[in-house]
C-alpha positions as CSV (number, residue, x, y, z in Angstrom):
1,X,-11.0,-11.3,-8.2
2,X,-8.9,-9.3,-5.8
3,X,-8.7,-5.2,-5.4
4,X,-5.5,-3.7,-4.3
5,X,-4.3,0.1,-3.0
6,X,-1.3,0.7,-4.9
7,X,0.8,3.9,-4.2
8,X,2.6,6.1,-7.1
9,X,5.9,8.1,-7.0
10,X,4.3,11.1,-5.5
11,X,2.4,9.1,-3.0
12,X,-1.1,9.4,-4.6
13,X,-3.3,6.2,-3.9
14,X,-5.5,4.2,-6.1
15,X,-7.7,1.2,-6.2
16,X,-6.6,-1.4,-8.9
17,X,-8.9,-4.4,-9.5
18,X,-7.9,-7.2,-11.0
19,X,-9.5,-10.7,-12.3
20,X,-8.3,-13.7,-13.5
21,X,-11.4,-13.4,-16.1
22,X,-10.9,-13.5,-19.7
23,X,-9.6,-10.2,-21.0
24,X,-10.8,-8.5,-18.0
25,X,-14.6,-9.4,-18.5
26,X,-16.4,-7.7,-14.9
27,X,-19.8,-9.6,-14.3
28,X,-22.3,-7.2,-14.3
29,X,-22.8,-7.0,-10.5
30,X,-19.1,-6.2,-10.2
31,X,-18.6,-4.2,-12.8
32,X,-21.5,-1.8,-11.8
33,X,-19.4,-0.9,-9.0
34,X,-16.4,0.2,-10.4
35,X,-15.7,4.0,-9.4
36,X,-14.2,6.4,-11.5
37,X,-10.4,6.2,-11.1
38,X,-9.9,3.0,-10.5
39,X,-8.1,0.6,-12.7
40,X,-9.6,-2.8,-13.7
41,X,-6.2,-5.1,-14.5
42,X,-7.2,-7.7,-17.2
43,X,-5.6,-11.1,-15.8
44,X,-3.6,-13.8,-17.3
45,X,-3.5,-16.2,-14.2
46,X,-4.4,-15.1,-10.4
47,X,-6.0,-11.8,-10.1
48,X,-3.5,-11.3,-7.1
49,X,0.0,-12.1,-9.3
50,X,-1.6,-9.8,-11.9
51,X,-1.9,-6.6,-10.2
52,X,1.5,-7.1,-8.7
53,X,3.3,-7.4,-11.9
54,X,0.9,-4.4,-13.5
55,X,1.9,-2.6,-10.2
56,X,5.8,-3.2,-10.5
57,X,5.7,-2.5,-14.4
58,X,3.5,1.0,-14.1
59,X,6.0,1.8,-10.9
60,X,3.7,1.4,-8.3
61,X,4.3,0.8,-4.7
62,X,2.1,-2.3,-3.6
63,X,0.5,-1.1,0.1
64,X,-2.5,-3.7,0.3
65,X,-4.0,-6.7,-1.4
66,X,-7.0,-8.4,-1.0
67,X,-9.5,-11.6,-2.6
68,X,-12.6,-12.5,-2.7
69,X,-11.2,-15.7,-1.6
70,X,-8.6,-17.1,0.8
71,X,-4.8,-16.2,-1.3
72,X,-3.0,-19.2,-2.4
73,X,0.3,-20.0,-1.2
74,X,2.5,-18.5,-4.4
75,X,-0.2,-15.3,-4.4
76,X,0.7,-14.2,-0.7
77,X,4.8,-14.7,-1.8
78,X,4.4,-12.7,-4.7
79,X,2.6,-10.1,-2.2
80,X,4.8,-9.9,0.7
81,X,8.1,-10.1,-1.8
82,X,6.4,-6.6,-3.3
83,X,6.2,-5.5,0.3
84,X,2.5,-5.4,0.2
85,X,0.5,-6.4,3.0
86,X,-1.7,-9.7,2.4
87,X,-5.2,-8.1,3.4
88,X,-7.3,-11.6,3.0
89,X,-7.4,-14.6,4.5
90,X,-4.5,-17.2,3.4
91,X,-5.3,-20.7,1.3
92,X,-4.5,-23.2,4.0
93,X,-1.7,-25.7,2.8
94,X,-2.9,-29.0,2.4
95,X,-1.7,-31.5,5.6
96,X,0.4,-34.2,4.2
């Protein structure tokens, strides 16, 4: 899972969530704490890469993302490339 502040054309914020679950399923802890006007992303690979791509499509600006755990590599590019800050620890690259 990973929540992001997203930004539209007039500068109004919002929360986006987004998980890599099956159609968007929320487990029931989570998805009791969904507040109105937020948007839950339904994923098709990382949670992260999703709400980017929603966020480009639905032309928002990307300000913030964050995970419930560390961002892989390809996550935090997508990110910064959408000029979003990477708000979560970084996945540590395995030493070769």
């Amino acid at each position: 899972m990973a929540a992001a502040v997203v930004e539209d054309l007039q500068g109004n914020r919002k929360i986006v969530i987004g998980t890599s679950e099956i159609r968007g399923y929320l487990r029931p802890g989570v998805k009791s704490t969904i507040k109105t006007g937020e948007t839950v992303i339904p994923g098709n690979g990382h949670a992260e890469a999703d709400i980017i791509g929603w966020a480009i499509t639905n032309n928002y600006k990307v300000i913030a993302v964050a995970a419930g755990r560390p961002i892989c590599e390809n996550c935090v590019q997508v990110i910064e490339g959408a000029n979003g800050i990477v708000a979560s620890p970084k996945k540590s690259s395995p030493r070769s």
